[in-house]
TORLONU-678126 format. One record per residue: residue number from 1; residue in three letters; x, y, z of N, C-alpha, C, O in turn. Coordinates in Angstrom, 3 decimals, m for minus. Layout:
> NUM;ALA;X;Y;Z;X;Y;Z;X;Y;Z;X;Y;Z
...
***
This chain:
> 1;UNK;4.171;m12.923;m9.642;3.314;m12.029;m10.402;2.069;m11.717;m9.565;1.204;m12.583;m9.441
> 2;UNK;1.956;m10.645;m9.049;0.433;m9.815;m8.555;m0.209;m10.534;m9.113;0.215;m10.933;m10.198
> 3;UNK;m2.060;m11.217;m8.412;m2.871;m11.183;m8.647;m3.822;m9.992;m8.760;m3.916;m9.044;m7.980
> 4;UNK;m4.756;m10.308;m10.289;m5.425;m9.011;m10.373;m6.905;m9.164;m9.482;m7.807;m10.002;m9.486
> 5;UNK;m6.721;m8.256;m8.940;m8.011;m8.118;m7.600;m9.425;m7.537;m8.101;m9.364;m6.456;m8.685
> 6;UNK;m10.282;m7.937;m7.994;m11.820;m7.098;m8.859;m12.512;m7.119;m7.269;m12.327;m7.679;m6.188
> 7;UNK;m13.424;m6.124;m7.891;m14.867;m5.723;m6.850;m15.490;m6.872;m6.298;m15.777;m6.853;m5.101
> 8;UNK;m15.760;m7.935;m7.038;m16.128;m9.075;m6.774;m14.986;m10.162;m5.488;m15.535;m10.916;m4.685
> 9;UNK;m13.699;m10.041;m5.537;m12.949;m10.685;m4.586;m13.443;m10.041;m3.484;m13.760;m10.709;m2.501
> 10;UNK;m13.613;m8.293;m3.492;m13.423;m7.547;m2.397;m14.732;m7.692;m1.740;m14.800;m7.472;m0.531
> 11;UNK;m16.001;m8.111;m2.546;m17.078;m8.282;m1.643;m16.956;m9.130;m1.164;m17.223;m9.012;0.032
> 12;UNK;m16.524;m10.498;m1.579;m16.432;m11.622;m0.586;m15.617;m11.336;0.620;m15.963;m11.872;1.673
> 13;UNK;m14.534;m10.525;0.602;m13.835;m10.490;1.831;m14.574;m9.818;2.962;m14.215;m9.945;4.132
> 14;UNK;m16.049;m8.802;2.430;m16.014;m8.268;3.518;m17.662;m8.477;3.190;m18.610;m7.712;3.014
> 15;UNK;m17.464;m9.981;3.208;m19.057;m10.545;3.259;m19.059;m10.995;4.726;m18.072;m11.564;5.193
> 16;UNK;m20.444;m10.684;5.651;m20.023;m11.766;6.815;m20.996;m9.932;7.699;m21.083;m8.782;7.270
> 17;UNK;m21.447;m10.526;8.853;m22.078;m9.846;9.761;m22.337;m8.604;10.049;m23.234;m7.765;10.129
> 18;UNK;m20.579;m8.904;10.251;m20.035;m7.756;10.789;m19.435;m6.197;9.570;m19.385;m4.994;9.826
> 19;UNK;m19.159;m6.788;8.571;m19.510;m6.200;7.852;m20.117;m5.818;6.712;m20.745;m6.747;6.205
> 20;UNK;m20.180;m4.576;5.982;m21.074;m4.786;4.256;m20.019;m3.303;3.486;m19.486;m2.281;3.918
> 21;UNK;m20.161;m3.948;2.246;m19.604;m2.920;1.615;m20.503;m2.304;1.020;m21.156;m2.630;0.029
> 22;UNK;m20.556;m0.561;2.219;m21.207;0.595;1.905;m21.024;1.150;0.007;m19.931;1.181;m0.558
> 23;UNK;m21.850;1.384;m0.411;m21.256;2.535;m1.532;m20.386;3.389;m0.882;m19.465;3.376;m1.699
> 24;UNK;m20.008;4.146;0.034;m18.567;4.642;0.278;m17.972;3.781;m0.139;m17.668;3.537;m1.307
> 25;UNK;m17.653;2.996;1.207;m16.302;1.703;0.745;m16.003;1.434;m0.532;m14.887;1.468;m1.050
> 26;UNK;m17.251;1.110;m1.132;m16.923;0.270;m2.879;m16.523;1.672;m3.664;m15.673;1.457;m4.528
> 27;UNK;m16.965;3.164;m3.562;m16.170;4.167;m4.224;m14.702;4.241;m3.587;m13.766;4.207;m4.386
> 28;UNK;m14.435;4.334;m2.307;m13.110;4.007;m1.703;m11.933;2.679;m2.762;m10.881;2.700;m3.401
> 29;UNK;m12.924;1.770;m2.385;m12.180;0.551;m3.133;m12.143;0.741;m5.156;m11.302;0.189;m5.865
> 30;UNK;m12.770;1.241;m5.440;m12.651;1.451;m6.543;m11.672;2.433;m6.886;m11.541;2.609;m8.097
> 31;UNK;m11.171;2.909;m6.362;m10.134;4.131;m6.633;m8.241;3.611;m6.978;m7.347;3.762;m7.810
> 32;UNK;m8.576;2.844;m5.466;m7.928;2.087;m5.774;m7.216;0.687;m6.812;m6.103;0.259;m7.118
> 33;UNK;m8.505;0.399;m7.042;m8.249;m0.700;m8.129;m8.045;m0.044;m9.728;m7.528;m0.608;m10.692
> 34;UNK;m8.672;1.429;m9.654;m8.417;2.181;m10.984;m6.661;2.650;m10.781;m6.197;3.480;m11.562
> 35;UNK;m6.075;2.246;m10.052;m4.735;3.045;m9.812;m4.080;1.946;m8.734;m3.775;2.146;m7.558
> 36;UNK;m3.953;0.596;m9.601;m2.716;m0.462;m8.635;m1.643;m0.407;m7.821;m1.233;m1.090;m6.882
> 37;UNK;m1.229;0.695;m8.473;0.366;0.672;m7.990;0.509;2.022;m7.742;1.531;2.634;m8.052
> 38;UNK;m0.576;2.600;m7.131;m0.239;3.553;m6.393;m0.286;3.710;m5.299;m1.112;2.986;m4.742
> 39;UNK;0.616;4.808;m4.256;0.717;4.802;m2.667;m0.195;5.923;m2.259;0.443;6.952;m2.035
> 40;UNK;m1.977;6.088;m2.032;m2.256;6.722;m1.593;m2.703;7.157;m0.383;m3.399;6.249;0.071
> 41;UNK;m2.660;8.239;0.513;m2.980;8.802;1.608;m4.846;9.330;1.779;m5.684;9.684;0.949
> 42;UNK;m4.866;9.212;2.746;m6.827;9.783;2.790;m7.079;10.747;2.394;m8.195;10.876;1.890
> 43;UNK;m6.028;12.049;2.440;m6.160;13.303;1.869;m5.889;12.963;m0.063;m6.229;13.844;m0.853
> 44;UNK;m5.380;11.871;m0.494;m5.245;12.121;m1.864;m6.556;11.336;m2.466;m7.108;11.602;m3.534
> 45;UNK;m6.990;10.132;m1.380;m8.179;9.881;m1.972;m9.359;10.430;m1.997;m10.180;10.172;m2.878
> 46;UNK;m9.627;11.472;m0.762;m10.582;12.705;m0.563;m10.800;13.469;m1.904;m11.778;13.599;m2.639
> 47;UNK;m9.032;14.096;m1.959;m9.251;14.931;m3.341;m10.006;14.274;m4.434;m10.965;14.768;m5.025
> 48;UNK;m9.406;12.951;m4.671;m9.556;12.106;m6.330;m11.754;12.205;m6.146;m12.614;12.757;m6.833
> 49;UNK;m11.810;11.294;m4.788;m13.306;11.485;m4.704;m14.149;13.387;m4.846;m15.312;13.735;m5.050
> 50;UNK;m13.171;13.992;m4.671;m13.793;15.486;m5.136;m14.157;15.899;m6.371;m15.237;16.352;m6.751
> 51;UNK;m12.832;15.634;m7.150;m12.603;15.886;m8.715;m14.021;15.233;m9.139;m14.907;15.815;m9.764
> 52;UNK;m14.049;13.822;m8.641;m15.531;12.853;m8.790;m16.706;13.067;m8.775;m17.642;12.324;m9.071
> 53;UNK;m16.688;14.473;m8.302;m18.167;14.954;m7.593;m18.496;14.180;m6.399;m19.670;14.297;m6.048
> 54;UNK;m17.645;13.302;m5.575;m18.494;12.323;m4.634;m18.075;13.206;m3.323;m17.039;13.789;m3.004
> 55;UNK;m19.886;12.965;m2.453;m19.781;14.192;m1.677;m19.681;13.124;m0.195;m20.580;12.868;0.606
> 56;UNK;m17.969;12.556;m0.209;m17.946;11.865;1.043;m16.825;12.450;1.397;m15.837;12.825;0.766
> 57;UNK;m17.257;12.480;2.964;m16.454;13.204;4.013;m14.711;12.943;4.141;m14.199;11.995;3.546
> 58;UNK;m14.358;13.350;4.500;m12.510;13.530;4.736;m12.543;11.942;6.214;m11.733;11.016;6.185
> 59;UNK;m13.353;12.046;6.992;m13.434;10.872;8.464;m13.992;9.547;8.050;m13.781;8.501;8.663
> 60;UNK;m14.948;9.697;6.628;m15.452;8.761;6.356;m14.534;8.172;5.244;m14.711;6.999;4.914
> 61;UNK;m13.501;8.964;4.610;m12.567;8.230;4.161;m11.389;7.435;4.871;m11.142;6.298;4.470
> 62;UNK;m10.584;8.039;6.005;m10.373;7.578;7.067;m10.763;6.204;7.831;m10.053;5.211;7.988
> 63;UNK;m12.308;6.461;8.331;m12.858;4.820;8.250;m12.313;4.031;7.754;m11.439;3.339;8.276
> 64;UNK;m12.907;3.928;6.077;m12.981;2.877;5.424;m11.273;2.667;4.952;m10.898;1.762;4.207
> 65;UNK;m10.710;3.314;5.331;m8.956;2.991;5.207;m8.480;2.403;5.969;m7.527;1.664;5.718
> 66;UNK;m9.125;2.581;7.441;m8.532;1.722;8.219;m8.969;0.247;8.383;m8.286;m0.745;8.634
> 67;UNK;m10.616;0.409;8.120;m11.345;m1.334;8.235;m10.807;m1.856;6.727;m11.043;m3.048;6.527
> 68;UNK;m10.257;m1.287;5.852;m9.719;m1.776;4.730;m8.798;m2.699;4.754;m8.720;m3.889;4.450
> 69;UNK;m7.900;m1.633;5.319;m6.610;m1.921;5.963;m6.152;m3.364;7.245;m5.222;m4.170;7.207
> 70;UNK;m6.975;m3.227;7.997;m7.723;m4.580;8.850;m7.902;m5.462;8.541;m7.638;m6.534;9.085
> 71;UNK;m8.632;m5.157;7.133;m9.168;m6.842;6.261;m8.054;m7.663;5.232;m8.157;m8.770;4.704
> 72;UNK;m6.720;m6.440;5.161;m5.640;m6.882;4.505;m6.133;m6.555;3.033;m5.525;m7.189;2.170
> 73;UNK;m6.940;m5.844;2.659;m7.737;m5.635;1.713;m6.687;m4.927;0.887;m6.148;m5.260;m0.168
> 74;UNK;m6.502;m3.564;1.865;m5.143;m2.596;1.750;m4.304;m2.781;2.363;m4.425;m3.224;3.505
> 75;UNK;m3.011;m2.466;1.738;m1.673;m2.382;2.870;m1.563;m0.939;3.308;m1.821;0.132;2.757
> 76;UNK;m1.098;m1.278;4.470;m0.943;0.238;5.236;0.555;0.500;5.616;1.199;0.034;6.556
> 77;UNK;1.083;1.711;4.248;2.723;2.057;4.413;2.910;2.866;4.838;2.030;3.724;4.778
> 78;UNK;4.268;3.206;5.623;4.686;4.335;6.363;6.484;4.929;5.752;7.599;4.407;5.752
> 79;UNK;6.052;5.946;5.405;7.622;6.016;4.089;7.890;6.970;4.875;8.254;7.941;4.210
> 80;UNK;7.891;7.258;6.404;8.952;7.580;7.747;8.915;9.468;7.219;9.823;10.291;7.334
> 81;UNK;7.404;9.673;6.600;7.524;11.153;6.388;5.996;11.856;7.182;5.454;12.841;6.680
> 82;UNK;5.524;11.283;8.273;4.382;11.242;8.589;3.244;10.960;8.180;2.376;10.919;9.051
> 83;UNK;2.868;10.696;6.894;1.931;10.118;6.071;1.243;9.354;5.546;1.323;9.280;4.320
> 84;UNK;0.263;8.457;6.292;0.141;7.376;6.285;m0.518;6.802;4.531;m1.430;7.452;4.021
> 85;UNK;m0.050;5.834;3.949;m0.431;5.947;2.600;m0.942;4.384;2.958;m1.017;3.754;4.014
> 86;UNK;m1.319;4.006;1.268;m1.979;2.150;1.669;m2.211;2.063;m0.107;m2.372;2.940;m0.957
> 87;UNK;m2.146;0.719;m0.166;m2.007;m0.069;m1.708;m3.127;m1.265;m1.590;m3.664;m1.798;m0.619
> 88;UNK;m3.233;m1.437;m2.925;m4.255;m2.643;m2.775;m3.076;m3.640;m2.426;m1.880;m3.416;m2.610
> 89;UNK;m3.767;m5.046;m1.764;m2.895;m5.796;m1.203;m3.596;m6.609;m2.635;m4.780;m6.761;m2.936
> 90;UNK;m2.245;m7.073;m3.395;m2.765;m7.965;m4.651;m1.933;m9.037;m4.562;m1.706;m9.623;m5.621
> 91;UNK;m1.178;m9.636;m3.100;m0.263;m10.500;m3.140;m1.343;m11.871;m2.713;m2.457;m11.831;m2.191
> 92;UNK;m0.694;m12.805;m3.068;m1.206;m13.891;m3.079;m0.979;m14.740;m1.554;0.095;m15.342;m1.546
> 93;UNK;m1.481;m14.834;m0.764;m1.278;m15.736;0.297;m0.027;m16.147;0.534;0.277;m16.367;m0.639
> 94;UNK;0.962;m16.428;1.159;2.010;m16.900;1.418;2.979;m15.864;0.654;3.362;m16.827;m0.010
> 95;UNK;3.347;m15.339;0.399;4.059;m14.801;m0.646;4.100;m13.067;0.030;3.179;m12.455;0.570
> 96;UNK;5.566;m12.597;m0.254;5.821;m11.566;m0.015;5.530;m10.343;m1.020;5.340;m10.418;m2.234
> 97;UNK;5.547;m8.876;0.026;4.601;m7.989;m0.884;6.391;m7.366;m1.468;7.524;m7.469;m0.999
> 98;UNK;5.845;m6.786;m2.591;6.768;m6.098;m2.760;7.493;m5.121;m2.151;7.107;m4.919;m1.000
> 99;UNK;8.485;m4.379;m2.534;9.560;m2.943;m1.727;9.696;m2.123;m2.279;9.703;m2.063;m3.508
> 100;UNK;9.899;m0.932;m1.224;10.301;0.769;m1.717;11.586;1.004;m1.591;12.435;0.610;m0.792
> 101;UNK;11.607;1.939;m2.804;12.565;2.501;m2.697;11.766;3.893;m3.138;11.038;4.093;m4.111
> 102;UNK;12.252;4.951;m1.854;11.839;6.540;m1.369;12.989;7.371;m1.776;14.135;7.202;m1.358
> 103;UNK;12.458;8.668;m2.977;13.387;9.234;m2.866;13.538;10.153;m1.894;12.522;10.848;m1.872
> 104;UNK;14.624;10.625;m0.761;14.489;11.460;0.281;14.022;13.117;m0.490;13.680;14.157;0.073
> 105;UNK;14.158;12.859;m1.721;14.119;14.493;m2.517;13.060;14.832;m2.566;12.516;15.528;m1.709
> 106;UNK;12.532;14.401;m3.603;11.193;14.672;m4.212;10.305;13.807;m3.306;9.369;14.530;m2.965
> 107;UNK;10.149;12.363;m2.662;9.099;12.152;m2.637;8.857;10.910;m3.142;8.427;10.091;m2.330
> 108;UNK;9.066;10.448;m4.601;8.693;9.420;m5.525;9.313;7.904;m4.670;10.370;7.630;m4.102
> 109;UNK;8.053;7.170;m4.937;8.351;5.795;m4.625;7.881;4.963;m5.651;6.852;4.974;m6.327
> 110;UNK;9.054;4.105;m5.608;9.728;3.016;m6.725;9.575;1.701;m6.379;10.328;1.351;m5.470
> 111;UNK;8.717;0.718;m6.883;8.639;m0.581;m6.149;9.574;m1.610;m6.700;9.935;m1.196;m7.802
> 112;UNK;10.163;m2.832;m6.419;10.736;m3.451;m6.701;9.969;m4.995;m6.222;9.095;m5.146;m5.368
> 113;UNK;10.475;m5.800;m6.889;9.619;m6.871;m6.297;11.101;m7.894;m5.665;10.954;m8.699;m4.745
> 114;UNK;12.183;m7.706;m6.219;13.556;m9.045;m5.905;12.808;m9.263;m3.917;12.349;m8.475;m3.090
> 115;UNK;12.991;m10.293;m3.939;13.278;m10.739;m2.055;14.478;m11.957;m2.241;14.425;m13.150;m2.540
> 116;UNK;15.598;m10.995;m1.899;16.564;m11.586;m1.401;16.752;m11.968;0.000;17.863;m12.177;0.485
> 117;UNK;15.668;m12.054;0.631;15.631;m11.882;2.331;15.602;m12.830;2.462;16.183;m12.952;3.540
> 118;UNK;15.113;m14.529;1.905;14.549;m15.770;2.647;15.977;m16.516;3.031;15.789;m17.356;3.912
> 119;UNK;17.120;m16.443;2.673;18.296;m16.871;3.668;18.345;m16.478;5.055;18.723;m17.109;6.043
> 120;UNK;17.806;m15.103;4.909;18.056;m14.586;6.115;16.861;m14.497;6.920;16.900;m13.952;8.023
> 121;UNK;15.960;m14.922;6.517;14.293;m14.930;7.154;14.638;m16.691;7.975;14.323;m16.828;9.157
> 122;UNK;15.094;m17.540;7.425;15.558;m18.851;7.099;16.307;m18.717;8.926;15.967;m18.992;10.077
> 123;UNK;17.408;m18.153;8.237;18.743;m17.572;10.227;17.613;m17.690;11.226;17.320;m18.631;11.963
> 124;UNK;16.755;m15.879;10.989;16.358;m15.827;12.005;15.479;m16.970;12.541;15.624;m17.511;13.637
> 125;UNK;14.951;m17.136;12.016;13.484;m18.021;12.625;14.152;m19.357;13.008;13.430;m20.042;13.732
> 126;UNK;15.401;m19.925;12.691;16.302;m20.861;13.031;16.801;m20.358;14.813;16.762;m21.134;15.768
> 127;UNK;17.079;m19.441;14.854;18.437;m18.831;15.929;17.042;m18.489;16.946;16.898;m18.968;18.071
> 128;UNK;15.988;m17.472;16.212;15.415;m16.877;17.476;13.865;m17.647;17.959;13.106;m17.332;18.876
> 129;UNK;13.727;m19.144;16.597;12.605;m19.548;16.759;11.767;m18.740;16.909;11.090;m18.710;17.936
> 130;UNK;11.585;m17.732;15.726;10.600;m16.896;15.612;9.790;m17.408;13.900;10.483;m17.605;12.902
> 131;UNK;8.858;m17.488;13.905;7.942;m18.050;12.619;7.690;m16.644;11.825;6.656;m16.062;12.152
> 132;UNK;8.554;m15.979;10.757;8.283;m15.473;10.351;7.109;m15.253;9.175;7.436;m16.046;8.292
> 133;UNK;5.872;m14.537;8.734;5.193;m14.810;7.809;5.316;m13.743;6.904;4.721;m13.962;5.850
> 134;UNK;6.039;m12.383;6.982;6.684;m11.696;5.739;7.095;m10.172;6.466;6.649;m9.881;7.576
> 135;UNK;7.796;m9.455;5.869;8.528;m8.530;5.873;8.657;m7.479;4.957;8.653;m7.783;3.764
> 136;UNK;8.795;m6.054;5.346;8.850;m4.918;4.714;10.048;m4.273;5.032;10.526;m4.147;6.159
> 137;UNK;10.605;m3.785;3.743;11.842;m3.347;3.183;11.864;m2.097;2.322;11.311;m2.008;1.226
> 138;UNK;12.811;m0.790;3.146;12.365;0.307;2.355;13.806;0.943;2.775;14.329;1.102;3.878
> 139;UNK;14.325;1.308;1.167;15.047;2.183;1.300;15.343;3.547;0.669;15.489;3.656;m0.549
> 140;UNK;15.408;4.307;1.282;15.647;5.553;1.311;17.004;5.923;0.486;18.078;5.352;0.673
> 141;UNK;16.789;6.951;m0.440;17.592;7.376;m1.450;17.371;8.503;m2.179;16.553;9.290;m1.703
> 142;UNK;17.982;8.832;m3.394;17.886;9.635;m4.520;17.610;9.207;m6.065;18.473;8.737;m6.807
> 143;UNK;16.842;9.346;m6.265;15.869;8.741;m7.370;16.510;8.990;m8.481;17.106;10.052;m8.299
> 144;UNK;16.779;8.467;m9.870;17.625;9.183;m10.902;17.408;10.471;m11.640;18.344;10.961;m12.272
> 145;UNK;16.199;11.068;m11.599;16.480;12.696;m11.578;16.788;13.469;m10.814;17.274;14.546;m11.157
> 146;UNK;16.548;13.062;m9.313;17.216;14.273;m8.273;18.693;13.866;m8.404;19.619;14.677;m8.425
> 147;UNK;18.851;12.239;m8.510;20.485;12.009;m8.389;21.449;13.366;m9.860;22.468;14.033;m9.681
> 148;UNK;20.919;13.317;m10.623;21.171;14.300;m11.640;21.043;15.571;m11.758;21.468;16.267;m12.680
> 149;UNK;20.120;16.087;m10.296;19.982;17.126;m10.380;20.799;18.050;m9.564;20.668;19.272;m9.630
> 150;UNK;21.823;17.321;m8.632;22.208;17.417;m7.567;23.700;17.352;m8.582;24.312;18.364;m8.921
> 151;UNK;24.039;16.144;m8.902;24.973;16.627;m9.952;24.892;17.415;m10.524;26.017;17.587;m10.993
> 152;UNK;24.035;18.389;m11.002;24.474;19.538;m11.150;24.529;20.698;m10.728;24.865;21.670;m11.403
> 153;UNK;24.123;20.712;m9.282;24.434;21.570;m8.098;25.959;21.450;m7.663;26.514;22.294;m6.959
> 154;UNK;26.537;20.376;m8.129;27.702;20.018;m7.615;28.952;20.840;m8.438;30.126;20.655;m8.120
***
């Protein structure tokens, strides 16, 4: 079960010298935490901060996505359509993040949480003495309305 993440975890993470959480960042990070389980891109959080009235830049969202992203704060996904998107990371230490499933149609991504992988996480790190600490799993498909919609193209 996801841990639920608040403003308060996220300052501690990015308490320390080197960094501070700007009011950008904390409107950045707040967007996110208003919308868990969503996969957004810098251009969709630009927009959402528009609708907002908040008058921060398209590079300065960028930034704070990537030092986000760095701090493990956010995950940073790639659903193999050029677009770089990112989620709050609400997984708990040791423990694997959840998986996509992309529809190639529309677009829509579907998370799943099953990890049937640790037999096989188990092999490798046995055979190639490699220490695995987690893995991402995405598959590509037709979602059940395009699958239906296509049936009826058929």
């Amino acid at each position: 079960m996801p841990v639920k993440i608040t403003m308060e975890d996220l300052k501690q993470k990015l308490a320390g010298p080197q960094y501070k959480l700007t009011p950008q960042r904390k409107i950045v990070l707040q967007i996110f935490l208003d919308r868990p389980s969503q996969h957004l891109s810098a251009e969709d959080v630009h927009f959402i901060l528009k609708e907002q009235k908040c008058e921060i830049g398209l590079a300065t969202v960028y930034r704070s996505l990537e030092l986000l992203s760095d701090l493990n704060i956010l995950n940073y996904l790639d659903f193999g359509d050029g677009c770089r998107r990112y989620e709050l990371n609400d997984a708990s230490p040791n423990e694997h993040q959840h998986h996509h499933l992309i529809c190639v149609e529309c677009g829509k991504v579907l998370e799943f949480t099953d990890d049937l992988l640790g037999n096989l996480e188990e092999k490798i790190e046995d055979t190639c003495k490699f220490k695995i600490v987690d893995h991402q799993l995405k598959f590509f498909g037709y979602c059940e309305v395009c699958q239906k919609k296509r049936e009826l193209k058929s």
